[in-house]
Each structure stands twice: as structure tokens, then as C-alpha cells.
Biopython code that builds the backbone (N, CA, C, O; Angstrom):
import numpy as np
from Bio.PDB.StructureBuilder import StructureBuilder

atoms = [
    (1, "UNK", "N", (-32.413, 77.534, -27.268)),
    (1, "UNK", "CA", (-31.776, 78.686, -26.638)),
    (1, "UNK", "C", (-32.435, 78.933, -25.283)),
    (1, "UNK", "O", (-33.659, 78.982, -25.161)),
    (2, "UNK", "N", (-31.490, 79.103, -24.158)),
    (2, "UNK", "CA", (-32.294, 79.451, -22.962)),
    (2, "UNK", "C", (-32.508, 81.033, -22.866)),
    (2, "UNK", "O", (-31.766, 81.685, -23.601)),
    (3, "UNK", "N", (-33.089, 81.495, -22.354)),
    (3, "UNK", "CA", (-33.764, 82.824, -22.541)),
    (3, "UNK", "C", (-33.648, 83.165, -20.520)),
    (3, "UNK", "O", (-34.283, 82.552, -19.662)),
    (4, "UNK", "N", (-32.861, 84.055, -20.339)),
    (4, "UNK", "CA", (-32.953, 84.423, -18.315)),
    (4, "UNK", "C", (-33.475, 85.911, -18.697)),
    (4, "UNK", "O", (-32.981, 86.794, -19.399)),
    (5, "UNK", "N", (-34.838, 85.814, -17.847)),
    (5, "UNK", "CA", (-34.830, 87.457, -17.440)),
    (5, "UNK", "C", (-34.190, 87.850, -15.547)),
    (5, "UNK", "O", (-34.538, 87.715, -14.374)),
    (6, "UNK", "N", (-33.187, 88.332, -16.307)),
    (6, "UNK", "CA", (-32.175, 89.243, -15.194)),
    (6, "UNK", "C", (-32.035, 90.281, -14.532)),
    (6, "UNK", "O", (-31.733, 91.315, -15.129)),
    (7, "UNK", "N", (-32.155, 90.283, -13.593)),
    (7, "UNK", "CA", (-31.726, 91.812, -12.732)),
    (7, "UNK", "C", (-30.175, 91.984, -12.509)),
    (7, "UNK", "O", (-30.223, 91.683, -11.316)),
    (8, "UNK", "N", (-28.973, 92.207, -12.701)),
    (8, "UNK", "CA", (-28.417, 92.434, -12.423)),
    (8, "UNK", "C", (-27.728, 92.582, -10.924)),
    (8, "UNK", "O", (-26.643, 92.161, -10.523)),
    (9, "UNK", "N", (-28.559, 93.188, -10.379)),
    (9, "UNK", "CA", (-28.332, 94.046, -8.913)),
    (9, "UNK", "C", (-29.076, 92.603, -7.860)),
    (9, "UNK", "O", (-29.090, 92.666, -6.631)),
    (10, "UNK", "N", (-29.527, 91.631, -8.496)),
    (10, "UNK", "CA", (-29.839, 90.662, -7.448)),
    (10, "UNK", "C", (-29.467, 89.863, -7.340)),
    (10, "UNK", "O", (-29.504, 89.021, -8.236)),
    (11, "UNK", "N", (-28.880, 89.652, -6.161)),
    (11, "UNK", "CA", (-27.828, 88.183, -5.968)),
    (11, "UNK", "C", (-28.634, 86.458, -6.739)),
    (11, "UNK", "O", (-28.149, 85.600, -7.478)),
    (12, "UNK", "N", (-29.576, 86.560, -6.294)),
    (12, "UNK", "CA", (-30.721, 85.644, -6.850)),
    (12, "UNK", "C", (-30.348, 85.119, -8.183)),
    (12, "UNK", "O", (-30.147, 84.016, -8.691)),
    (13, "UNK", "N", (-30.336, 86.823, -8.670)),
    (13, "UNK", "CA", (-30.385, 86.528, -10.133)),
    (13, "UNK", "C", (-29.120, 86.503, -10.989)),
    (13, "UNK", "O", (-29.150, 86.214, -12.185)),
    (14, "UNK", "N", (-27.643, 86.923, -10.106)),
    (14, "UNK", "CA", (-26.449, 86.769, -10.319)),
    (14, "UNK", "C", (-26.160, 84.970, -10.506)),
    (14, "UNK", "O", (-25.517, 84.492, -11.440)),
    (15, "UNK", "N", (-26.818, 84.143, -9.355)),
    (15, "UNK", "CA", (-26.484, 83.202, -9.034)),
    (15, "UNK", "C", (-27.502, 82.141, -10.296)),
    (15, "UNK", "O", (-27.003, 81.122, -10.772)),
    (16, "UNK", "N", (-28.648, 82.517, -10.601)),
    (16, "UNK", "CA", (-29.393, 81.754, -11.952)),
    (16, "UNK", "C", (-28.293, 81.949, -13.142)),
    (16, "UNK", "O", (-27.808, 80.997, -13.755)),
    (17, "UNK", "N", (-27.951, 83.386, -13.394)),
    (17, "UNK", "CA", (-27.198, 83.488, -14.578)),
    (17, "UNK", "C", (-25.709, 82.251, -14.498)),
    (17, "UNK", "O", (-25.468, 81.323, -15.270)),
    (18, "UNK", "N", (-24.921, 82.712, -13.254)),
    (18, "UNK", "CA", (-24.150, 81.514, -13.343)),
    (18, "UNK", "C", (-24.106, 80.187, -13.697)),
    (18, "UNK", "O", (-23.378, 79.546, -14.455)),
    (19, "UNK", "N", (-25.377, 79.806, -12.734)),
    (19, "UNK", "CA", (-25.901, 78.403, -13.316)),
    (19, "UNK", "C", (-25.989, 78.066, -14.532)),
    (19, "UNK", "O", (-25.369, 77.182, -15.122)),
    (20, "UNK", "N", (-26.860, 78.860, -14.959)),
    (20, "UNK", "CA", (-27.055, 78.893, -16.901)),
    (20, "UNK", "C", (-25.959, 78.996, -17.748)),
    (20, "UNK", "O", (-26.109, 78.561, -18.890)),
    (21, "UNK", "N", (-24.629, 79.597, -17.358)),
    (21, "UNK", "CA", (-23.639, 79.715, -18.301)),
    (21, "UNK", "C", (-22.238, 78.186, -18.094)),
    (21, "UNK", "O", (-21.387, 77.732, -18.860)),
    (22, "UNK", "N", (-22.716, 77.810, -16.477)),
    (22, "UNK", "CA", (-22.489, 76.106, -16.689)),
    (22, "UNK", "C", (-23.303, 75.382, -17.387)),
    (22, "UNK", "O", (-22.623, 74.385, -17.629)),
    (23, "UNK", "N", (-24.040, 75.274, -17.737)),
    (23, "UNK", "CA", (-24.967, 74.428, -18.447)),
    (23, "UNK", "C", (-24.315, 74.270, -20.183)),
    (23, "UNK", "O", (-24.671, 73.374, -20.948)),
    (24, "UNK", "N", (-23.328, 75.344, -20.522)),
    (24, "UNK", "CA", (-22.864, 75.138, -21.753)),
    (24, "UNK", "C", (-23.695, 74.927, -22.800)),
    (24, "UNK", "O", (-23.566, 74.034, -23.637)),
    (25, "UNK", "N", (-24.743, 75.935, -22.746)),
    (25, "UNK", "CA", (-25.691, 75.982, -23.953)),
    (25, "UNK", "C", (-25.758, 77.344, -24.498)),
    (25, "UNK", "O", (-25.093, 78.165, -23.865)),
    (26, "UNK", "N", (-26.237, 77.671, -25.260)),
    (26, "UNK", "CA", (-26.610, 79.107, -25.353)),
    (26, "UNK", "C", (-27.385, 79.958, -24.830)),
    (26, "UNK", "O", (-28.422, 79.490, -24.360)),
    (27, "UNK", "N", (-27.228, 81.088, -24.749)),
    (27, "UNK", "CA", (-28.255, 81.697, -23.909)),
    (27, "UNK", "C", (-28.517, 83.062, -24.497)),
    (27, "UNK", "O", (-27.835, 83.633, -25.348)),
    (28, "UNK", "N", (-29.503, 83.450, -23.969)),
    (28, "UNK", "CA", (-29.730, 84.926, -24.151)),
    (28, "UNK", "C", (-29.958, 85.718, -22.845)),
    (28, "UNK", "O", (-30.328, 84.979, -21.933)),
    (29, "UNK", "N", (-29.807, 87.363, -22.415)),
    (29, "UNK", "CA", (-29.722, 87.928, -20.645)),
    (29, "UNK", "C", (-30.983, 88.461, -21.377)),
    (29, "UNK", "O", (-30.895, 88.485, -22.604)),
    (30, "UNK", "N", (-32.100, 88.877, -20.840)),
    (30, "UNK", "CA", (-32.921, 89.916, -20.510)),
    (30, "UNK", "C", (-32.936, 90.265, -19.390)),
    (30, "UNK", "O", (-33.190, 89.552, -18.419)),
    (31, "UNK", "N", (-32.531, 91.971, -19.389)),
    (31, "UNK", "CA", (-32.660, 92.503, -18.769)),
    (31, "UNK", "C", (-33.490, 93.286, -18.145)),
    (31, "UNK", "O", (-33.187, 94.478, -18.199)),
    (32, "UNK", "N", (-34.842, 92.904, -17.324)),
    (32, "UNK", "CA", (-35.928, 93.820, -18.276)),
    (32, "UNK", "C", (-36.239, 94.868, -17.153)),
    (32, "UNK", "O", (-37.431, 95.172, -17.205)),
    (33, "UNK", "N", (-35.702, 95.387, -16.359)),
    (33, "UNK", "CA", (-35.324, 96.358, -16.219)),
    (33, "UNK", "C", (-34.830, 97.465, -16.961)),
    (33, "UNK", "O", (-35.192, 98.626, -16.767)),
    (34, "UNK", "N", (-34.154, 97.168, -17.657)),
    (34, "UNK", "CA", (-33.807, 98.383, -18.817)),
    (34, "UNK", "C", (-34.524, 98.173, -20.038)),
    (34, "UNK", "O", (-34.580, 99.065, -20.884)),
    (35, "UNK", "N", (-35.239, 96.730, -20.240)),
    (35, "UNK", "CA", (-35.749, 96.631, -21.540)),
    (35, "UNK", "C", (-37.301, 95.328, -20.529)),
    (35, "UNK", "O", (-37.512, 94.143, -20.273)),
    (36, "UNK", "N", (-37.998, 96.881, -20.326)),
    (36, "UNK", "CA", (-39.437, 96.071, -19.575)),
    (36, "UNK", "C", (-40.247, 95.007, -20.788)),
    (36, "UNK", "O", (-40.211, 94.865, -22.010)),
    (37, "UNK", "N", (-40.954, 94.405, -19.642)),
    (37, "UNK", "CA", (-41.750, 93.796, -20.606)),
    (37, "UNK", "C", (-43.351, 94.229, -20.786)),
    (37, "UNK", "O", (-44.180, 94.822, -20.095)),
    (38, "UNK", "N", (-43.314, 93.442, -22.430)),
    (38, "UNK", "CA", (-44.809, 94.598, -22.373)),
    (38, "UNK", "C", (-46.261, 93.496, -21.629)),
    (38, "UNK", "O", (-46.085, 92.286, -21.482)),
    (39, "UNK", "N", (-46.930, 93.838, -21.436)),
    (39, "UNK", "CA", (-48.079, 93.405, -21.282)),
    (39, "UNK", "C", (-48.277, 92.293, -21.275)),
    (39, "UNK", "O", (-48.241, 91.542, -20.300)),
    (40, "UNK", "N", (-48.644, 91.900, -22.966)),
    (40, "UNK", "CA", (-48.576, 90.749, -23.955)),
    (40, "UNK", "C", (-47.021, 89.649, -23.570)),
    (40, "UNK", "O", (-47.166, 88.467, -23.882)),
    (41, "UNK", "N", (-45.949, 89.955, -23.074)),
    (41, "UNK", "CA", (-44.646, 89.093, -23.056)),
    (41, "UNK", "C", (-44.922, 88.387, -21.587)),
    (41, "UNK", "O", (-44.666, 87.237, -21.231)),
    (42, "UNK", "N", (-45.620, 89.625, -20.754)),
    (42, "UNK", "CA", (-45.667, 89.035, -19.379)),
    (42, "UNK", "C", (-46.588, 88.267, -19.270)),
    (42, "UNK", "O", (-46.625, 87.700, -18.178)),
    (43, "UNK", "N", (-47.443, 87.984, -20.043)),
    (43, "UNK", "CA", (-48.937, 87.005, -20.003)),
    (43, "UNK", "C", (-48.569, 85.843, -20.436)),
    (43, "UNK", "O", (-48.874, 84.714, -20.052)),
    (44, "UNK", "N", (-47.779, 86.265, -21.401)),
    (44, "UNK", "CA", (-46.685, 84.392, -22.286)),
    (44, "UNK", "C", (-46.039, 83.729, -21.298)),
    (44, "UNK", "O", (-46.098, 82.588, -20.840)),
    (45, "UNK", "N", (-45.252, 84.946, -21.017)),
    (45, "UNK", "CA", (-44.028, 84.168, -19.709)),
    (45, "UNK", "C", (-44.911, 83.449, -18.369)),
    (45, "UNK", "O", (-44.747, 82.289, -17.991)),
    (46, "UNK", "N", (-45.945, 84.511, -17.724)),
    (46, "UNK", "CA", (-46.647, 83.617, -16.845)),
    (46, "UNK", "C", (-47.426, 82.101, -17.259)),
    (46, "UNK", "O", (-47.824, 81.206, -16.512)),
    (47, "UNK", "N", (-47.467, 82.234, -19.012)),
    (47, "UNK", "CA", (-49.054, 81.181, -18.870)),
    (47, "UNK", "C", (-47.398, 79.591, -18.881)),
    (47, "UNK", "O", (-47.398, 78.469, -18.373)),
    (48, "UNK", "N", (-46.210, 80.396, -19.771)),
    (48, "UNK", "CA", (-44.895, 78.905, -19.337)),
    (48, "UNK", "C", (-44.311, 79.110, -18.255)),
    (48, "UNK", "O", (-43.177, 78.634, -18.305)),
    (49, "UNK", "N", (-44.541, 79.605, -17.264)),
    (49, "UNK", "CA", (-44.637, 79.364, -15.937)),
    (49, "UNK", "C", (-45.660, 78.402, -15.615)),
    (49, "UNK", "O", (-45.281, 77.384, -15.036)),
    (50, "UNK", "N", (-46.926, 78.533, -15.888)),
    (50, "UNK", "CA", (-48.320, 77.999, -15.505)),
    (50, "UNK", "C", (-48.545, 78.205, -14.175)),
    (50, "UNK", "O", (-48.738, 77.253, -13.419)),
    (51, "UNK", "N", (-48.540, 79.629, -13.708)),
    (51, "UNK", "CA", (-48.799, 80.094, -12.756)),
    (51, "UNK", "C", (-49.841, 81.371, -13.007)),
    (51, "UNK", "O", (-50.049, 81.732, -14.166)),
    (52, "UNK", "N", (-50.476, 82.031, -11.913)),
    (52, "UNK", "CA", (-51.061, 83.269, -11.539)),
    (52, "UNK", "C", (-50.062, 84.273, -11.473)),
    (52, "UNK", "O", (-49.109, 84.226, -10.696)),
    (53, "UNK", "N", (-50.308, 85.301, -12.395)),
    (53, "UNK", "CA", (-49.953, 86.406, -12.075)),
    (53, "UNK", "C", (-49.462, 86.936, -10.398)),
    (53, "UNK", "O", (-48.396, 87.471, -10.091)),
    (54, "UNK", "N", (-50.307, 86.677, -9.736)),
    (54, "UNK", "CA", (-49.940, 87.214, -8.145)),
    (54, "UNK", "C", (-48.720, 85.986, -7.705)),
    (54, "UNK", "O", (-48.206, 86.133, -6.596)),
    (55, "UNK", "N", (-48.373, 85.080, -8.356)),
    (55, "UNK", "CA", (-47.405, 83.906, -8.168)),
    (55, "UNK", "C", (-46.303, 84.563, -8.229)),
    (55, "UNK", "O", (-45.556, 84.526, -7.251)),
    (56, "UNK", "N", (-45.982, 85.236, -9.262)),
    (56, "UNK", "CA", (-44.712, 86.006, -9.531)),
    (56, "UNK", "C", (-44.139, 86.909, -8.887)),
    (56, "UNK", "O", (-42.943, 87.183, -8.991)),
    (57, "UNK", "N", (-45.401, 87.771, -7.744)),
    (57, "UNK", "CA", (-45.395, 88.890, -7.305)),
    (57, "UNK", "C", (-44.013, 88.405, -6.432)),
    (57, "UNK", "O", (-43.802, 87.308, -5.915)),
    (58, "UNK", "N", (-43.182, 89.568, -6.455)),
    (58, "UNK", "CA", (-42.250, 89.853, -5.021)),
    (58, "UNK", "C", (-43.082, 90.791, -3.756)),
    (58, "UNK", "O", (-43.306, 91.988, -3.938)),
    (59, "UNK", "N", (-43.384, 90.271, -2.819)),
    (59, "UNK", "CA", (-43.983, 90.373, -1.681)),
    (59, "UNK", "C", (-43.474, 91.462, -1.067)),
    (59, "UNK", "O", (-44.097, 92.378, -0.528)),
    (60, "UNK", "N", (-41.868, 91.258, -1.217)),
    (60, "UNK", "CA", (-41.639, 92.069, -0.206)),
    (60, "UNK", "C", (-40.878, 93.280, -0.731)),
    (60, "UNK", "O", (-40.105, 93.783, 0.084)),
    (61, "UNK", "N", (-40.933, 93.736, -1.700)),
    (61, "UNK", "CA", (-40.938, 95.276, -2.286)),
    (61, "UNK", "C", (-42.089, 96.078, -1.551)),
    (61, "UNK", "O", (-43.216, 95.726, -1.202)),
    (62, "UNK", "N", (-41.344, 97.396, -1.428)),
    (62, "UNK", "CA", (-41.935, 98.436, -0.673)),
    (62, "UNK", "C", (-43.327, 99.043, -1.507)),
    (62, "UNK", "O", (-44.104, 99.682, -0.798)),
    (63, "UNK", "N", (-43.579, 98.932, -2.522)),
    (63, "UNK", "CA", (-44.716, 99.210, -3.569)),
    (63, "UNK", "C", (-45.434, 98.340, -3.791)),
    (63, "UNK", "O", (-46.390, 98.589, -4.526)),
    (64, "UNK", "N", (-45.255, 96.847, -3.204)),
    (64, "UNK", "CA", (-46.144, 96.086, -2.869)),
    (64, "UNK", "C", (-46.876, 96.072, -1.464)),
    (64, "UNK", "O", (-47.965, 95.551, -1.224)),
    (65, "UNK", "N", (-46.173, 96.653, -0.717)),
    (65, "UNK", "CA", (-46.446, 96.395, 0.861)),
    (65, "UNK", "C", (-47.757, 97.636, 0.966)),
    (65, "UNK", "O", (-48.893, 97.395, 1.374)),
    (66, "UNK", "N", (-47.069, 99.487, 0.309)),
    (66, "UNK", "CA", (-47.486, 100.530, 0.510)),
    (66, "UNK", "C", (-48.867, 100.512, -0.699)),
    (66, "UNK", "O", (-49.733, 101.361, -0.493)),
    (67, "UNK", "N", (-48.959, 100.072, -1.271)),
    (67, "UNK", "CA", (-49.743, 100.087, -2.537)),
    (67, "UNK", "C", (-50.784, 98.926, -2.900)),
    (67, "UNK", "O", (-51.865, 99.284, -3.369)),
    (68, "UNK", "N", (-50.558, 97.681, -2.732)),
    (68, "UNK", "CA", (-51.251, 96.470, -3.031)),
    (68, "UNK", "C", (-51.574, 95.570, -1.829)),
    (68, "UNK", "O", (-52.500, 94.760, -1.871)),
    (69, "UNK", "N", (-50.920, 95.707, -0.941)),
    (69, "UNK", "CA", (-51.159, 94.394, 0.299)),
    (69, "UNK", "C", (-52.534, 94.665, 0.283)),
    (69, "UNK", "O", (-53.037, 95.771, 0.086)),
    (70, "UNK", "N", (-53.193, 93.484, 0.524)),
    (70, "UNK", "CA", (-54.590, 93.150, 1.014)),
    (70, "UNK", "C", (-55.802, 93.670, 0.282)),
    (70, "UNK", "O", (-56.832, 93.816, 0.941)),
    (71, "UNK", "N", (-55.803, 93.968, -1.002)),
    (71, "UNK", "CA", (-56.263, 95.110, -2.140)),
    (71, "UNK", "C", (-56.559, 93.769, -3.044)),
    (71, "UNK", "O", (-55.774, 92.873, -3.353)),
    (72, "UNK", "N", (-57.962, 93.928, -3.370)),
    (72, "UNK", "CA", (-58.321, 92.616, -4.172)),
    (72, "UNK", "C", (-58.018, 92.954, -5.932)),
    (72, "UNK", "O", (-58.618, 93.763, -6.639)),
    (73, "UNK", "N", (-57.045, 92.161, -6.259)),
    (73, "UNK", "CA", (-56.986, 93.048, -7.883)),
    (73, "UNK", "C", (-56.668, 91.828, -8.891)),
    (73, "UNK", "O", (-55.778, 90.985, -8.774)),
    (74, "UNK", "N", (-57.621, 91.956, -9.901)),
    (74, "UNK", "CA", (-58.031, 91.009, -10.806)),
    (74, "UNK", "C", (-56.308, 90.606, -11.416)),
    (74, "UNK", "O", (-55.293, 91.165, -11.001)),
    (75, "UNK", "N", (-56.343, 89.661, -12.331)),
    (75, "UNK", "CA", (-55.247, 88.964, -12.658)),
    (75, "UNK", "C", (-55.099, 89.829, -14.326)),
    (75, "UNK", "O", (-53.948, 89.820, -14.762)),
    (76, "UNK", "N", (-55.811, 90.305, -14.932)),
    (76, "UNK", "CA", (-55.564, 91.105, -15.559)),
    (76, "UNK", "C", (-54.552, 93.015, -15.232)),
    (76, "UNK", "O", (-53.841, 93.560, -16.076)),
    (77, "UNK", "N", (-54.805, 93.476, -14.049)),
    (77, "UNK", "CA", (-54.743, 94.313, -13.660)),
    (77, "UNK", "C", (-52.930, 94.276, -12.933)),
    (77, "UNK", "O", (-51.917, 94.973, -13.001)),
    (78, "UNK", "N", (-53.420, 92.887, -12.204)),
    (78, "UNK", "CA", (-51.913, 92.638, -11.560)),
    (78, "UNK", "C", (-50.672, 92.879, -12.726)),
    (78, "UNK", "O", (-49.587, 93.421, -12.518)),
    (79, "UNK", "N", (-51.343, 92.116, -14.442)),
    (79, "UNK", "CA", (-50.360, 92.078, -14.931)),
    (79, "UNK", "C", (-50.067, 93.428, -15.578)),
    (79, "UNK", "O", (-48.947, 93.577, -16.067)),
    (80, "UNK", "N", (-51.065, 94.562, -15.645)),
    (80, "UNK", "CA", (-50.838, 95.870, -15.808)),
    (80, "UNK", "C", (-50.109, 96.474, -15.039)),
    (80, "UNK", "O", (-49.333, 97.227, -15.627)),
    (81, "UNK", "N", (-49.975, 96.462, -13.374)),
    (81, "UNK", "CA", (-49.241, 96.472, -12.436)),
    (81, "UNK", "C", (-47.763, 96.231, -12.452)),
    (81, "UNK", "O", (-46.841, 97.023, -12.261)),
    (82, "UNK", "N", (-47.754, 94.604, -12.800)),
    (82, "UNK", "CA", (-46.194, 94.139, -13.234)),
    (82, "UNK", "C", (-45.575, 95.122, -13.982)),
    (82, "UNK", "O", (-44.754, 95.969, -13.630)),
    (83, "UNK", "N", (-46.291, 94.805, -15.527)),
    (83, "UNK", "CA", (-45.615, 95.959, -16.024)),
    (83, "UNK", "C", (-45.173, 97.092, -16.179)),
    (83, "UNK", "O", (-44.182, 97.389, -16.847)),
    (84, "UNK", "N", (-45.895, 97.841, -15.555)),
    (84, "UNK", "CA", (-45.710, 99.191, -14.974)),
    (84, "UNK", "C", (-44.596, 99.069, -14.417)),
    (84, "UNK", "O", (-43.753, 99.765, -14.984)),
    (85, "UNK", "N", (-43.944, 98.120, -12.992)),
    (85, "UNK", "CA", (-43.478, 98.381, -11.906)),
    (85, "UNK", "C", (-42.084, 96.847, -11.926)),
    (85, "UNK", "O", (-41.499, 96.262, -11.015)),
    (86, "UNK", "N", (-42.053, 96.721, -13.349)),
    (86, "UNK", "CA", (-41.104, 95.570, -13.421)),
    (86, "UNK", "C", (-39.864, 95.105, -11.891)),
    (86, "UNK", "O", (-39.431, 93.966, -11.717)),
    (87, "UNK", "N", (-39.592, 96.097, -11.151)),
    (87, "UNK", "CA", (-39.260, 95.595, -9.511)),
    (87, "UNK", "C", (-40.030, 94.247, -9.215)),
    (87, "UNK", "O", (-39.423, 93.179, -9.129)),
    (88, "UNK", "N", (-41.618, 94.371, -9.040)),
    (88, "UNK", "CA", (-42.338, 93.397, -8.459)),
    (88, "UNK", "C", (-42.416, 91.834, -9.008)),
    (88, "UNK", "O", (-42.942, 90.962, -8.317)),
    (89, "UNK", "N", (-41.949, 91.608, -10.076)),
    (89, "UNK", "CA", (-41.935, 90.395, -10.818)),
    (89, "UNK", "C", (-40.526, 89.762, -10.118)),
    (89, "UNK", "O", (-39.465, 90.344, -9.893)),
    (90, "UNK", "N", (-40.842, 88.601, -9.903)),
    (90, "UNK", "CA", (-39.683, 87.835, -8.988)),
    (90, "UNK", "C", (-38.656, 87.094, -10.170)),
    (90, "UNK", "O", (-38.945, 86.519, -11.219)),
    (91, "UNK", "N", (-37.381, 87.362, -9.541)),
    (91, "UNK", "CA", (-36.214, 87.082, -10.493)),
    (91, "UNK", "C", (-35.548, 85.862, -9.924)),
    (91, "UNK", "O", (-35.787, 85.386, -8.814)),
    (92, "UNK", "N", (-34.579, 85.350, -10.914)),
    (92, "UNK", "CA", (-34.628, 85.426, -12.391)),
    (92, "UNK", "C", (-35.450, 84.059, -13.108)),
    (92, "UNK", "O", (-35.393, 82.875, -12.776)),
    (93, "UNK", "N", (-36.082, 84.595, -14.010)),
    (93, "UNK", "CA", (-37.134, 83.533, -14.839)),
    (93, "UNK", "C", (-36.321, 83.233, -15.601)),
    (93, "UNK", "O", (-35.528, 84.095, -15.980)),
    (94, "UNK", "N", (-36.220, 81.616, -16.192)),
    (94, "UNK", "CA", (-35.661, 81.130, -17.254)),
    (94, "UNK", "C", (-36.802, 80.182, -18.210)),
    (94, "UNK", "O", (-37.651, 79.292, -18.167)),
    (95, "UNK", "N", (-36.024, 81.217, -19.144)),
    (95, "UNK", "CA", (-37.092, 80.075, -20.078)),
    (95, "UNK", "C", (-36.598, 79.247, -21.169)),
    (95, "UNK", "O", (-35.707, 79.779, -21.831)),
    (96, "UNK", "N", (-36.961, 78.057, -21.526)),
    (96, "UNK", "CA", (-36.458, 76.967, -22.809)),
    (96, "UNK", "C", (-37.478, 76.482, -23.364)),
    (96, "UNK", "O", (-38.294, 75.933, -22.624)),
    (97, "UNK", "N", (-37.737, 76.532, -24.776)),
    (97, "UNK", "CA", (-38.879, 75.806, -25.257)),
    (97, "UNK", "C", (-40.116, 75.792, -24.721)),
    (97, "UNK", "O", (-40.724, 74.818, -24.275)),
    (98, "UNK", "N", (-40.600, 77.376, -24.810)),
    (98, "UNK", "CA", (-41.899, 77.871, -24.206)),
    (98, "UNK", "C", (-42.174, 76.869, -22.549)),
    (98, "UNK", "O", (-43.356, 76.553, -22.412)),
    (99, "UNK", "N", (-41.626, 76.591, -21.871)),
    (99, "UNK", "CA", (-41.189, 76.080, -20.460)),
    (99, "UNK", "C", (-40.294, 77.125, -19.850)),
    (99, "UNK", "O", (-39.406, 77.862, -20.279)),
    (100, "UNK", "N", (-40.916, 76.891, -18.580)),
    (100, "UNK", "CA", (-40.051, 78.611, -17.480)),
    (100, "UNK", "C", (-39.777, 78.047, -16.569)),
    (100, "UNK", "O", (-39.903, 76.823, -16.598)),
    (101, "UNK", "N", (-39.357, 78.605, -15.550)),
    (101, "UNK", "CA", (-39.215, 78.328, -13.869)),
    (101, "UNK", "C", (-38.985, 79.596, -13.455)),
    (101, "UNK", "O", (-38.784, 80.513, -14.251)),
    (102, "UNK", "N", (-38.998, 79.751, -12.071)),
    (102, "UNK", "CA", (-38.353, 80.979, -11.404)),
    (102, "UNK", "C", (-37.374, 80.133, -10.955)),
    (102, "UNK", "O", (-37.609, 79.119, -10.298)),
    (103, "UNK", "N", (-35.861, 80.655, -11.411)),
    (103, "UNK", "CA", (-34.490, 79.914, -10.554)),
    (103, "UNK", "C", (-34.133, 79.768, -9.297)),
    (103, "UNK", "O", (-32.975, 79.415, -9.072)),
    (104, "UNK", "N", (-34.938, 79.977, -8.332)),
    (104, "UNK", "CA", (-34.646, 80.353, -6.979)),
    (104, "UNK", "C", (-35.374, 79.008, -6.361)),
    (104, "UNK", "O", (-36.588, 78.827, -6.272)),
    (105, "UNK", "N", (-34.029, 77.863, -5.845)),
    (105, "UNK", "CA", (-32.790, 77.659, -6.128)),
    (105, "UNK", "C", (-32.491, 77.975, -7.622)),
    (105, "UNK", "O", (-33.412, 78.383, -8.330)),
    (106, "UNK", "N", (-31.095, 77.783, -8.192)),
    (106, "UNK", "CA", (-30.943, 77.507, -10.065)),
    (106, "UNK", "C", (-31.206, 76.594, -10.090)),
    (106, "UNK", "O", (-31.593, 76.172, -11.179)),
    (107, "UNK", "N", (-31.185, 75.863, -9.173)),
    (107, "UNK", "CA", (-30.812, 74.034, -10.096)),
    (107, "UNK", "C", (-32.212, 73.790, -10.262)),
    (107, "UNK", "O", (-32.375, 72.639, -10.667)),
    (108, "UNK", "N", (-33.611, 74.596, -10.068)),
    (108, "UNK", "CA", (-34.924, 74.638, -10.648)),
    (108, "UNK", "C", (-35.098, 74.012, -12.076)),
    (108, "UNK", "O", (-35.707, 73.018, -12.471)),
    (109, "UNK", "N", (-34.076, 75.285, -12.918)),
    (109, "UNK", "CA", (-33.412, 75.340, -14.470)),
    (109, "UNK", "C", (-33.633, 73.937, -15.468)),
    (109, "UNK", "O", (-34.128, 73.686, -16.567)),
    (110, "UNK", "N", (-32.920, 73.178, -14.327)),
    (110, "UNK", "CA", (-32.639, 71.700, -14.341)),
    (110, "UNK", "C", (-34.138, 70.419, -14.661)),
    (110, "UNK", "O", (-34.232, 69.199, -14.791)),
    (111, "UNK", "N", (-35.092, 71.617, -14.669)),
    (111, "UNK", "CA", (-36.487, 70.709, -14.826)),
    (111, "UNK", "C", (-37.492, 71.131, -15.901)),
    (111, "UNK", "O", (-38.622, 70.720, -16.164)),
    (112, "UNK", "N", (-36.480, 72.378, -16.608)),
    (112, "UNK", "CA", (-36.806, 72.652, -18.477)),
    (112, "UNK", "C", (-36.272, 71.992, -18.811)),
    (112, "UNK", "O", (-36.928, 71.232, -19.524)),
    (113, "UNK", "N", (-34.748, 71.602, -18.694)),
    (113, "UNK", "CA", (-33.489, 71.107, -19.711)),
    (113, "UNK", "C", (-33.993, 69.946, -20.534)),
    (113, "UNK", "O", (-33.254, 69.405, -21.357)),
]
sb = StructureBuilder()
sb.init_structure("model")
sb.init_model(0)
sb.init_chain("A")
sb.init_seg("    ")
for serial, (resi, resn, name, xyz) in enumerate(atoms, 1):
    if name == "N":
        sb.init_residue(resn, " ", resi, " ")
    sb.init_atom(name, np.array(xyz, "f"), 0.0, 1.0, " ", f" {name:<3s}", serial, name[0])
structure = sb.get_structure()
């Protein structure tokens, strides 16, 4: 089952979901905007990413710019941050068989399958 966490409202993440529903597999939307993630989900999802926490960050949100730019903050903390402020986590993540990508391009997708 592929698993997209989705924003809705982002073209980004309009354009991953598309991709994924050509692919003719099953899927599941998280939305996690309306259904955040906790703590513990965002530490899973980063370690099948196999990235840093600050990897994920969206840069250019206004609560990153006014609040965090240039502010040294442990990788534990960031992911307290994320969660708090689910905006800052960059969309849309797909995941298959504990394997992720960020879709941006989709055809990323294409290197879980």
C-alpha cells in the first residue's frame, strides 16, 4: 500500500497525489494537517526518508524565517517543532514498504516502487 502525506492546498502535493493514483495501486491520503503527526510517526517517516530532520524543513514558511533561521536547534527539538507546526514539513511524502521520498518532482515515487 502506498501511504502520501498530503496537503491539499499545495500544488506540489496535488501533483504527487495524481501521480500516485496513475500508478494503479492502492493507496492511502494523509492528511496531516487535519490529522498531525505525532512525534514518534515523524521520527519513523524521517529515519525512511534517511534524512535529518532539518532535511524536511520548508525554508520558506514565514515561522521558519521569523522564528528558527540561523537558531542552532538539536534534531530532537526540530522534530518537536515539526510537530507542533506541521506547515514546516515539506510535502508530499510518499511512503511504500517502510521506504519514502519527498515527491517533488513525483516521478521521485518511482524509486520506492
Amino acid at each position: 500500500m502506498i501511504r502520501i502525506y498530503h496537503n491539499p492546498r499545495c500544488r506540489k502535493s496535488r501533483a504527487g497525489l495524481e501521480f500516485v493514483k496513475l500508478l494503479n495501486q492502492p493507496y492511502e491520503i494523509i492528511d496531516y494537517l487535519k490529522n498531525p503527526l505525532s512525534e514518534e510517526d515523524l521520527t519513523e517517516l524521517i529515519s525512511f526518508l534517511g534524512i535529518k530532520p532539518h532535511d524536511l524543513l520548508r525554508k520558506q514558511e514565514a515561522f521558519y524565517k521569523d522564528e528558527l533561521k540561523g537558531k542552532n536547534i538539536s534534531q530532537k527539538e526540530m522534530i518537536e517543532i515539526m510537530t507542533a507546526n506541521p506547515t514546516l514539513i515539506k510535502r508530499p511524502i510518499v511512503v511504500v514498504n517502510k521506504k519514502a521520498v519527498w515527491a517533488d518532482p513525483p516521478e521521485n515515487i518511482l524509486n520506492i516502487i
